[in-house]
Structures are given as structure tokens and as C-alpha cells.
PANU-885512 format. One record per residue (C-alpha): x negated, y, z negated; residue in three letters. Coordinates in nm, 3 decimals, always signed. Example, Ala and Ser with C-alpha at 12.3 -4.5 7.8 and 13.67 -1.06 7.14 Angstrom:
<pts>
+---------+---------+---------+------+
!       x !       y !       z ! resn !
+---------+---------+---------+------+
!  -1.230 !  -0.450 !  -0.780 !  ALA !
!  -1.367 !  -0.106 !  -0.714 !  SER !
+---------+---------+---------+------+
</pts>
This chain:
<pts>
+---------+---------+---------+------+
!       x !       y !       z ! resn !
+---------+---------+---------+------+
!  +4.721 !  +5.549 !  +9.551 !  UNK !
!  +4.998 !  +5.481 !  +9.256 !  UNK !
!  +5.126 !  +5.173 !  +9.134 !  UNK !
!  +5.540 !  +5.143 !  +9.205 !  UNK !
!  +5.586 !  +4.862 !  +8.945 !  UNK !
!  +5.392 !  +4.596 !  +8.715 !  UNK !
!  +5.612 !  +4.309 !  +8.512 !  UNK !
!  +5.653 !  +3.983 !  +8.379 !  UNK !
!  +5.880 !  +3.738 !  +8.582 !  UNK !
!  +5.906 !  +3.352 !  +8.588 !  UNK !
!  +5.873 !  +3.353 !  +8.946 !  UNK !
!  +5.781 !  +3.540 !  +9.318 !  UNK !
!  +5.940 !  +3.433 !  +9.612 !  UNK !
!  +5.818 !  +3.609 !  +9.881 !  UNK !
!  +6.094 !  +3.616 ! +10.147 !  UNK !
!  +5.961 !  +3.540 ! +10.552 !  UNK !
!  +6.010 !  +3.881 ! +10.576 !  UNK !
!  +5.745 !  +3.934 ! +10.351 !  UNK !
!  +5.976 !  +4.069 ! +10.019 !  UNK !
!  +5.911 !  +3.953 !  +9.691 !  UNK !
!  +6.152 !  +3.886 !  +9.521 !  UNK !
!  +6.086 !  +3.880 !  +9.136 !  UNK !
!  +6.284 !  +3.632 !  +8.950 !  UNK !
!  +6.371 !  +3.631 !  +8.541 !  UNK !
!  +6.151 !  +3.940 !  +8.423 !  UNK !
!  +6.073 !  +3.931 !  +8.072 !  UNK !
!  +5.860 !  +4.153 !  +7.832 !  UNK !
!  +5.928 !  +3.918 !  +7.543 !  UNK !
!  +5.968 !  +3.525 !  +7.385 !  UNK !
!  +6.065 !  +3.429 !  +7.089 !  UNK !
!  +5.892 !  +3.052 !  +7.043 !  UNK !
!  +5.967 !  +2.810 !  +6.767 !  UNK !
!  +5.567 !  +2.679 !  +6.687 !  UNK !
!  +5.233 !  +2.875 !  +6.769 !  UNK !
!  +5.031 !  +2.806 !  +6.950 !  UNK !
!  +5.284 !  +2.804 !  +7.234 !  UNK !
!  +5.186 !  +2.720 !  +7.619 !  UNK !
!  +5.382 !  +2.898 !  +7.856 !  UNK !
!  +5.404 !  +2.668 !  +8.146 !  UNK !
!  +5.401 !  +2.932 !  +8.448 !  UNK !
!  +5.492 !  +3.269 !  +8.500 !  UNK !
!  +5.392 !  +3.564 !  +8.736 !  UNK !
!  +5.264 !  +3.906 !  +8.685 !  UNK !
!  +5.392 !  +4.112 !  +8.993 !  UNK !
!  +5.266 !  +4.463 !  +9.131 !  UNK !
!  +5.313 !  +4.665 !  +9.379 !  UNK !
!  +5.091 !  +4.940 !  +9.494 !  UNK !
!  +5.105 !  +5.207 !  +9.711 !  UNK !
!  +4.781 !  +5.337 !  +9.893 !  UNK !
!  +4.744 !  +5.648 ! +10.125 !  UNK !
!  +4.592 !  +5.686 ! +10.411 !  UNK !
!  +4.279 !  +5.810 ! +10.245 !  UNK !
!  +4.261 !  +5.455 ! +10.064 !  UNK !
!  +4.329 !  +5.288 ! +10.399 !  UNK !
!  +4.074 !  +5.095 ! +10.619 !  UNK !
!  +3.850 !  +4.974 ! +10.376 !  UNK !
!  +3.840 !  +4.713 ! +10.089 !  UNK !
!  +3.976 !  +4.758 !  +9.701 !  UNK !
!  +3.892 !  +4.558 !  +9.379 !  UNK !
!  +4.200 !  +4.474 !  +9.179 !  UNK !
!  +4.172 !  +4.318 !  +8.875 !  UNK !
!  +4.470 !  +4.216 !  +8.555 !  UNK !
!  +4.246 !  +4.251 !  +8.241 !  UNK !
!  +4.456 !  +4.045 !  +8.015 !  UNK !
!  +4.412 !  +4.078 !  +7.580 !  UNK !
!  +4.596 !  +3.944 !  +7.278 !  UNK !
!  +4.701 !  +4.083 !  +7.026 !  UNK !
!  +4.367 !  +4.166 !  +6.857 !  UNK !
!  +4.249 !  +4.300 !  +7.163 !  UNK !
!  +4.046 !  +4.025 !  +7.271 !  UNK !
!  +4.013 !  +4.004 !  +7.624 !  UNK !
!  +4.126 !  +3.613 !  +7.752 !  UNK !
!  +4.069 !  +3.685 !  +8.135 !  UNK !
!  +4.034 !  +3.925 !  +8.405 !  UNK !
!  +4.200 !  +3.731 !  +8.754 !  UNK !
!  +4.129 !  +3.997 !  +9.047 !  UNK !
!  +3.975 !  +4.008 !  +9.406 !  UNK !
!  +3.944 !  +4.212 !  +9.670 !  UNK !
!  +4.221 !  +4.370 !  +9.898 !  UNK !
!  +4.179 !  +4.502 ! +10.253 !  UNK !
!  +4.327 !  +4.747 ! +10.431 !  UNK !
!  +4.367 !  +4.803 ! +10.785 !  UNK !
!  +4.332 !  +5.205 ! +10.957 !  UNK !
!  +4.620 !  +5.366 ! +10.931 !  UNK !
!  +4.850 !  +5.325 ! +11.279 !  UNK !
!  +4.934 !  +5.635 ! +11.396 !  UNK !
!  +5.200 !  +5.808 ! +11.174 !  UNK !
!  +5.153 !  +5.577 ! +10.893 !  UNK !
!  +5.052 !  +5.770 ! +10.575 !  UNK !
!  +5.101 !  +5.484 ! +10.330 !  UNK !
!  +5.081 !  +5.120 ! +10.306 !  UNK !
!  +5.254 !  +4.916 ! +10.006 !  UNK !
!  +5.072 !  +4.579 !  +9.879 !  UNK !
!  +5.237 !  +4.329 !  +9.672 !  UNK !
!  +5.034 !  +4.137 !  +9.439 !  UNK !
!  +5.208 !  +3.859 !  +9.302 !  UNK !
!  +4.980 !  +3.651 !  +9.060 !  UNK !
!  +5.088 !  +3.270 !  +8.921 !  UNK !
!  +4.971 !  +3.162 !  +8.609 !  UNK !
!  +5.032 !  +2.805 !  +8.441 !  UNK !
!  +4.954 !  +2.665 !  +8.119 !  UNK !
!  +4.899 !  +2.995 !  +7.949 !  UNK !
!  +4.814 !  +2.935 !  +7.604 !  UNK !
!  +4.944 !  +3.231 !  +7.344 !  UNK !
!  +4.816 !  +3.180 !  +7.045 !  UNK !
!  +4.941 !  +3.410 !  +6.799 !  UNK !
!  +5.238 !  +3.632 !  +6.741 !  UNK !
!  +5.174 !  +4.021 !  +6.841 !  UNK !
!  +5.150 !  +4.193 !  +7.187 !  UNK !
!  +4.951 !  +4.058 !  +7.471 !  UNK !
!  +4.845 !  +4.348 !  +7.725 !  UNK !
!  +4.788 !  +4.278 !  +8.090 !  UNK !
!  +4.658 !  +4.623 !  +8.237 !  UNK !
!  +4.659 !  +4.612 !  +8.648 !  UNK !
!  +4.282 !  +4.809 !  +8.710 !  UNK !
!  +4.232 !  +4.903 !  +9.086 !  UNK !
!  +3.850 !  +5.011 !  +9.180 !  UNK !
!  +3.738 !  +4.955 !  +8.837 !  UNK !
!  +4.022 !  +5.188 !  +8.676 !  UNK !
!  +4.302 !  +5.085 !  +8.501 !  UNK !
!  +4.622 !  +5.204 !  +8.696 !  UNK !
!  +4.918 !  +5.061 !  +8.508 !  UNK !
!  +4.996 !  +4.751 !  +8.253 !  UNK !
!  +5.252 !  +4.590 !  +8.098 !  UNK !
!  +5.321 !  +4.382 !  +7.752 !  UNK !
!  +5.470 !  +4.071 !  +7.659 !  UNK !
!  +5.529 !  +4.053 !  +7.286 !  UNK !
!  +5.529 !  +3.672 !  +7.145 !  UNK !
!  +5.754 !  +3.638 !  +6.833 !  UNK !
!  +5.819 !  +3.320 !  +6.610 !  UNK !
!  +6.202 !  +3.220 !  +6.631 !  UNK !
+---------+---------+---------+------+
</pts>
């Protein structure tokens, strides 16, 4: 198993042929007043598992902290995984995860760390800065 990509966006679309398409990735805001509540936004991943992580189930979880390092959620569930067809020896699965009305606040670096089967696998960082 490894993780392709993690980010920030303002949006998913996932196309009808099943594509996300990430729209307005960000890693930063600059905001005028604190607190500030970021009306929606997406973390995306995408992960790659093996055929040895194939045909059974996988906790993923986005354990998310501010700037102190105090944890403010951890939005998961489970992901299944069919047997491998023959001459299949990986399967990619998007995870594209909507948030609204996120509260920030304080200034600093909020963490959001993708863990997979209770490890953490890859993360990203938004850092929230007063204009």
C-alpha cells in the first residue's frame, strides 16, 4: 500500500467515469478576523493497495490538529476491497472527504495526517495567517 497524493482543495467532482477531479488546492489562507469559519472544503487522497491488501476491509482515518497540537477530529471508516481479478496487482481508492463550517481558530499550522490501519501514511498542512 502507498498513498499517491493527500491535499487541500475547495472541491471534488468525481467525473461518471469515476475521476476526481480536485478543484482550487490550497495549503494556505490569509483571513482578515480569527476565529474564521471556512465554509467547505475537501481533503482528497488517493491510495494505492496491492494485492496483498486486497479482499478484505481497511480503517482510514484524517486525524486533524491545530496548531497546538490539539486534536479537533478524526473523520474515517472503513474501506473494502474486492479479490484481486486475475492480473490485477493493484487497486487505487479515492477518498474525497467534504467538510463545512470548519471553525479555525487561531493563526499557526493545522495538520490533517491520512492514517490507514491505525498508522499514519501521509498528511498535509494548511497554515491560517491574519491578513
Amino acid at each position: 500500500m502507498h498513498v499517491q497524493y493527500v491535499a487541500l482543495c475547495d472541491q471534488i467532482v468525481i467525473g461518471q467515469d469515476g475521476r476526481p477531479s480536485l478543484i482550487g488546492v490550497f495549503n494556505d489562507l490569509q483571513v482578515g478576523q480569527l476565529p474564521f469559519v471556512l465554509p467547505r472544503f475537501a481533503f482528497a487522497a488517493r491510495i494505492h493497495f496491492t494485492a496483498d491488501g486486497m479482499g478484505r476491509g481497511h480503517h482510514v482515518e484524517v486525524v486533524i490538529t491545530d496548531p497546538n497540537g490539539m486534536e479537533l477530529g478524526r473523520p474515517g471508516g472503513e474501506v473494502s476491497l474486492p479479490d484481486p481479478p486475475p492480473g490485477i496487482d493493484s487497486i487505487a481508492v479515492d477518498l474525497p472527504l467534504h467538510f463545512d463550517l470548519f471553525q479555525l481558530a487561531t493563526e499557526g499550522r493545522y495538520t490533517f495526517v491520512l492514517h490507514v490501519d491505525g498508522k499514519a501514511a501521509a498528511g498535509t498542512q494548511l497554515l491560517l495567517r491574519r491578513a
